[in-house]
C-alpha positions, -999 to +999 in steps of 0.1 A: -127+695-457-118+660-444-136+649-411-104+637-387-131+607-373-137+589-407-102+592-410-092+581-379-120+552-379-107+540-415-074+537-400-085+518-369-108+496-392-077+490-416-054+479-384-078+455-370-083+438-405-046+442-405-044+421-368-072+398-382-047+391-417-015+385-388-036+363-372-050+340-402-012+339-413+001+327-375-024+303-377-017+288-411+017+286-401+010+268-369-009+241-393+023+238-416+048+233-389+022+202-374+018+192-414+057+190-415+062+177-381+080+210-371+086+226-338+052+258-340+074+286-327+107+278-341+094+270-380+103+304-396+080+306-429+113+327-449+133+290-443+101+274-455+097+294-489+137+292-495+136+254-494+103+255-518+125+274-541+155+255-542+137+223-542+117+237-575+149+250-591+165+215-582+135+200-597+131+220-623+168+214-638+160+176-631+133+179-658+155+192-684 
């Protein structure tokens, strides 16, 4: 029989490591944006990883 509180605490626990994750992210993307001289709220980390990949693609094809 499963006991509703360990269940209940298990999710709780899971949601704030979740919340502590978010945070560690938000924070990591706050340093990137100063790193790259970027404006904190408005650096949006999908633009960031899309310009990584066509700059390795780009580079990549240089190499060959």
């Amino acid at each position: 029989k499963l006991c509703y509180k360990n269940v209940s605490q298990g999710s709780l626990n899971a949601s704030k490591d979740l919340q502590k994750e978010f945070a560690t992210i938000e924070k990591k993307k706050e340093e990137l944006a100063d790193y790259l001289c970027e404006d904190r709220k408005k650096l949006s980390l999908e633009d960031v990883f899309s310009t990584m990949k066509t700059f390795r693609e780009i580079f990549l094809k240089t190499l060959q």
